[in-house]
Z-matrix of the N, CA and C atoms (Angstrom, degrees):
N
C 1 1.454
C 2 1.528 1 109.57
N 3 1.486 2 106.76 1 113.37
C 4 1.844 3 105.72 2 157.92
C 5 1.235 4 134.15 3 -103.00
N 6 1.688 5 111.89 4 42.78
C 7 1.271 6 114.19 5 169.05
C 8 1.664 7 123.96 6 -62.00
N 9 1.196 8 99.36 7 -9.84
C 10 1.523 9 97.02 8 -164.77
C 11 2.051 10 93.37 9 -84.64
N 12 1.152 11 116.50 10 0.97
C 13 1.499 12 135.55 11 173.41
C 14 1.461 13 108.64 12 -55.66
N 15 1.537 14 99.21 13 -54.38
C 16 1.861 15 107.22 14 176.91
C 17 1.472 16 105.02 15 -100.36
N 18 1.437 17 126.92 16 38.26
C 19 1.259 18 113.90 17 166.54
C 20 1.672 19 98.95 18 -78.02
N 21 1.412 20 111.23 19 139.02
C 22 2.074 21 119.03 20 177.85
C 23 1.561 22 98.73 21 -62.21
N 24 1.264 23 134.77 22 -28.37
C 25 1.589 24 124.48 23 -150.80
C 26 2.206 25 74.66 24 -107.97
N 27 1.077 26 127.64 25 7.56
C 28 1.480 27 116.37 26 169.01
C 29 1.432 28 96.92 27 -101.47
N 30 1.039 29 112.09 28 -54.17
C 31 1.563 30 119.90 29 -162.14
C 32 1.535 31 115.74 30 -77.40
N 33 1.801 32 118.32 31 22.18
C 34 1.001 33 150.93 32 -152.58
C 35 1.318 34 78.54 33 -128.15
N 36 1.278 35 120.93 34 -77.46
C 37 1.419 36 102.75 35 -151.56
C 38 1.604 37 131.47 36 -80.96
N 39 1.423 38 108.52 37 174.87
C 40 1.269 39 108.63 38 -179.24
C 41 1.148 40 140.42 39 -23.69
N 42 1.264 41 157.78 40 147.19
C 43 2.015 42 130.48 41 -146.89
C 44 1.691 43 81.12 42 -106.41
N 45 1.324 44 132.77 43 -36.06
C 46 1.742 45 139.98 44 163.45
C 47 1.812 46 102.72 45 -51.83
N 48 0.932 47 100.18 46 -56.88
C 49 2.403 48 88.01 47 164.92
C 50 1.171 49 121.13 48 -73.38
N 51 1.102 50 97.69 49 -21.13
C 52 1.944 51 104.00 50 176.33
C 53 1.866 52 110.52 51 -70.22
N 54 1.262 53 84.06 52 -57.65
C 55 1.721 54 83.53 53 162.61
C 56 1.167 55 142.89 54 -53.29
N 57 1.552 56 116.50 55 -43.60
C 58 1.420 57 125.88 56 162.76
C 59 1.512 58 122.45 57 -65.21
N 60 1.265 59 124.59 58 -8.89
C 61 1.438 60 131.70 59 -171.72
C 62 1.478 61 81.28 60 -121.89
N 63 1.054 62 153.92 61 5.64
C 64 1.086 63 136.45 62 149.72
C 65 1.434 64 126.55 63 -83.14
N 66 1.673 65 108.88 64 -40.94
C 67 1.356 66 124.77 65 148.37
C 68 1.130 67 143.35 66 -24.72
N 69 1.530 68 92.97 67 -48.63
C 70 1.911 69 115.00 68 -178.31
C 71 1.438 70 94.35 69 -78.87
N 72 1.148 71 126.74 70 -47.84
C 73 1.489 72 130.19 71 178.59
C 74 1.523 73 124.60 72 -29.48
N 75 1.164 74 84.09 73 -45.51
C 76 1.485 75 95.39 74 -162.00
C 77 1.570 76 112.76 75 -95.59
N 78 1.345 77 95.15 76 -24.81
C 79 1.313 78 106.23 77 164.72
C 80 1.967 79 124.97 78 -65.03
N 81 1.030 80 94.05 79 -33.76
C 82 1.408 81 115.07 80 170.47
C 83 1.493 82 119.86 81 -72.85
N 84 0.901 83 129.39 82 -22.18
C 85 1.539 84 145.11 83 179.66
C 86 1.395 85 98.66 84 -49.09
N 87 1.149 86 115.65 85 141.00
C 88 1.625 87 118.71 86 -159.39
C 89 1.266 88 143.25 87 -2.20
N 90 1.457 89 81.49 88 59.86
C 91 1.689 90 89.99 89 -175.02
C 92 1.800 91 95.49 90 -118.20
N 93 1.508 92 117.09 91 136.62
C 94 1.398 93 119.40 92 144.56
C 95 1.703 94 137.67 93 -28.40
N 96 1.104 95 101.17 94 168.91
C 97 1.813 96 94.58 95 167.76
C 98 1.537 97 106.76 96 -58.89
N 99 1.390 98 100.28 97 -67.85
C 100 1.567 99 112.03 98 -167.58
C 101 1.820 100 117.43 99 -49.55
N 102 1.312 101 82.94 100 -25.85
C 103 2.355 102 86.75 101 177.41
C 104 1.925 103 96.27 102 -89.89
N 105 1.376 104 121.03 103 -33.77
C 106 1.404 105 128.25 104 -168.38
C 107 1.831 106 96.59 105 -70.30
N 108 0.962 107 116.70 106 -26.98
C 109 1.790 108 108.37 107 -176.44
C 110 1.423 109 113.59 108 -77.35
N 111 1.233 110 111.13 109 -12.62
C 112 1.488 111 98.65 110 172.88
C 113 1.532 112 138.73 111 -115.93
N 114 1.533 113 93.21 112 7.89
C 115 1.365 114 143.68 113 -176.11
C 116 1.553 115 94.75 114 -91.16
N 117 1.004 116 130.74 115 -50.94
C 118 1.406 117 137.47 116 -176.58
C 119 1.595 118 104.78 117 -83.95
N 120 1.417 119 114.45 118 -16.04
C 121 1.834 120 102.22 119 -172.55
C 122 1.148 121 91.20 120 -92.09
N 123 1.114 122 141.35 121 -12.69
C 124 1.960 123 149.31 122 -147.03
C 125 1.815 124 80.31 123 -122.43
N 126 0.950 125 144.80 124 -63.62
C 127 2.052 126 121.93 125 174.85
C 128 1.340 127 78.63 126 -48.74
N 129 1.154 128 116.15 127 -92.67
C 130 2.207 129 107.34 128 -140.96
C 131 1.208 130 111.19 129 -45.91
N 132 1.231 131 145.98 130 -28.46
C 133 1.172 132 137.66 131 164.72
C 134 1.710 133 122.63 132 -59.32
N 135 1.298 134 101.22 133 -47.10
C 136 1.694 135 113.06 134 159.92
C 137 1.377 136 102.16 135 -59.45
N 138 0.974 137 152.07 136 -90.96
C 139 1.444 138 151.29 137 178.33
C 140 1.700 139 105.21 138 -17.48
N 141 0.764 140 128.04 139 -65.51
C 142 1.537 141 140.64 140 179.51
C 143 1.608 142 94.59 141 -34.21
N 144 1.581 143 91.79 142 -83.88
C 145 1.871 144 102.47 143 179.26
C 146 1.562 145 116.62 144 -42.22
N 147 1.115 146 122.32 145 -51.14
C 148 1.443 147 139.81 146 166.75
C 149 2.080 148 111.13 147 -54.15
N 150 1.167 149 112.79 148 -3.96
C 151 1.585 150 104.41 149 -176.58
C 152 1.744 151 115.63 150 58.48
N 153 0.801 152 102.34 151 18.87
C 154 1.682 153 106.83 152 -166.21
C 155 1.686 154 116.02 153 -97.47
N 156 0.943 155 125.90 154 86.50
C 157 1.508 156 129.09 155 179.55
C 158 1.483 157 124.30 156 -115.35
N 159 1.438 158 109.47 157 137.71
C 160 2.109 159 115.35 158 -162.88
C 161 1.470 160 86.05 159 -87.20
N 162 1.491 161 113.05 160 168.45
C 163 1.144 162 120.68 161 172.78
C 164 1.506 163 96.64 162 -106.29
N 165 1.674 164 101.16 163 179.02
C 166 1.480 165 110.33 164 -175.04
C 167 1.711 166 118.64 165 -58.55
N 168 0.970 167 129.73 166 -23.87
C 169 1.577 168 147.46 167 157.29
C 170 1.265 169 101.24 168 -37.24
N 171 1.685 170 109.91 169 -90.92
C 172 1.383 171 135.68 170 -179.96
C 173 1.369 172 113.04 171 -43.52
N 174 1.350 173 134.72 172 -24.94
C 175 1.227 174 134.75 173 -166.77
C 176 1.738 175 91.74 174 -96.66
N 177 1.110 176 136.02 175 -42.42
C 178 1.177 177 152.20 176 -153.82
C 179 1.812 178 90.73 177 -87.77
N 180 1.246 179 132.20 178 -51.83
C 181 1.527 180 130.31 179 163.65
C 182 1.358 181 113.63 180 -75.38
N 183 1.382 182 125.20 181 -11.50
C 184 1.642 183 123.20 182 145.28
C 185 1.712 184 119.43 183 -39.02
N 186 1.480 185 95.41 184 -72.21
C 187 1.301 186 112.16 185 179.94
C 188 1.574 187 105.97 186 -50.31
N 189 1.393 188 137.85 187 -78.10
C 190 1.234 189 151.03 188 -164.72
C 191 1.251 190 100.07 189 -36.40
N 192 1.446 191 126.28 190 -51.24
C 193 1.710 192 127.52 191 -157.80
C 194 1.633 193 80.65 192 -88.23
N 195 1.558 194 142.97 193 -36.40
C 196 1.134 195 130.57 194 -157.53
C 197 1.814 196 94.93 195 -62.59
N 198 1.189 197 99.50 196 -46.71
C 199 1.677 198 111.12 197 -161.25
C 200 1.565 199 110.69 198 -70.25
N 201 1.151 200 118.01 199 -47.36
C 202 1.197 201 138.03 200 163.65
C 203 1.736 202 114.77 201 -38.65
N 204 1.036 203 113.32 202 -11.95
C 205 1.507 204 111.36 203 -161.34
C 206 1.437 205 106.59 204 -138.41
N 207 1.944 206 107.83 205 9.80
C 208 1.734 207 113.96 206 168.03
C 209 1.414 208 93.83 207 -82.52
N 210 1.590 209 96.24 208 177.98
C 211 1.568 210 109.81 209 -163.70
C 212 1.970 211 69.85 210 -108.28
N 213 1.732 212 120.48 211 170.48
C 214 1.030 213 98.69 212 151.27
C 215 1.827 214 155.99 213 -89.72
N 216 1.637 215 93.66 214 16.89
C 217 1.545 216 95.29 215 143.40
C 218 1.170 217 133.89 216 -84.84
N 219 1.368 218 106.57 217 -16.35
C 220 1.881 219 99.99 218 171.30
C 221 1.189 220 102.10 219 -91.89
N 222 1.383 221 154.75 220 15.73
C 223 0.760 222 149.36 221 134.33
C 224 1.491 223 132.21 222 -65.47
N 225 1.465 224 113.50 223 -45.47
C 226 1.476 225 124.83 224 148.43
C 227 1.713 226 118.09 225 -37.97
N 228 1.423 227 116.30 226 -51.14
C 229 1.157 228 119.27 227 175.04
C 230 1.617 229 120.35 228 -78.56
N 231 1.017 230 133.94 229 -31.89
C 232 1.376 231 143.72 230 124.14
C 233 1.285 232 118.41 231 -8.63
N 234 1.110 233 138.40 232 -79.62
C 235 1.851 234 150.29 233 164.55
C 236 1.311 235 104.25 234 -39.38
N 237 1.627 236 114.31 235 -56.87
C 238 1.636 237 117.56 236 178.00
C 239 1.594 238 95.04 237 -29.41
N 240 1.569 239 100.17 238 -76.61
C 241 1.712 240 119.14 239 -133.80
C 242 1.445 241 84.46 240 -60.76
N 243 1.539 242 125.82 241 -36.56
C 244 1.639 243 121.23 242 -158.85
C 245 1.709 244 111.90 243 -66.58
N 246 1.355 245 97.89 244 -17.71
C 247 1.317 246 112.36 245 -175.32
C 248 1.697 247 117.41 246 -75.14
N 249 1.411 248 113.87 247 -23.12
C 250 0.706 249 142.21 248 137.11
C 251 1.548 250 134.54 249 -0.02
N 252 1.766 251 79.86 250 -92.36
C 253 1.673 252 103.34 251 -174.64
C 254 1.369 253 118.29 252 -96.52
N 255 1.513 254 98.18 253 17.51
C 256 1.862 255 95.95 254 163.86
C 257 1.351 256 95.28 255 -112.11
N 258 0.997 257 145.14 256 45.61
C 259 1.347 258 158.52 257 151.32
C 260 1.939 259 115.03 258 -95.95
């Protein structure tokens, strides 16, 4: 599903953030938690190198379309790991 394509707070942003969150996207496409974590350390690191940073908005519709687009076992595993890192 690429609804999160016509989300207004996506189609807001920069057509250079649009791309990179499109990137990660696709990269993520059937992948698990455990294959999706390193897929995501390889964007932020590109982003880093690249100067490229979301604001608190954008980071906050990061998450939403991220979550929005688990099946609900990766979502189960998701909550696990989050449980986690508020530790």
């Amino acid at each position: 599903m690429d609804n999160w394509k016509n989300n207004p707070a996506f189609l807001r942003m920069d057509r250079r953030k649009q791309q990179k969150v499109e990137s990660l996207f696709n990269g993520l496409k059937g992948k698990n938690i455990n294959e999706a974590l390193p897929v995501v350390t390889n964007w932020n690191m590109q982003l880093k190198r690249e100067n490229i940073s979301f604001t608190s908005e954008e980071n906050e519709l990061l998450s939403q379309l991220f979550l929005n687009e688990l099946s609900p076992g990766q979502m189960k595993q998701f909550e696990f790991l989050k449980s986690f890192m508020k530790k």
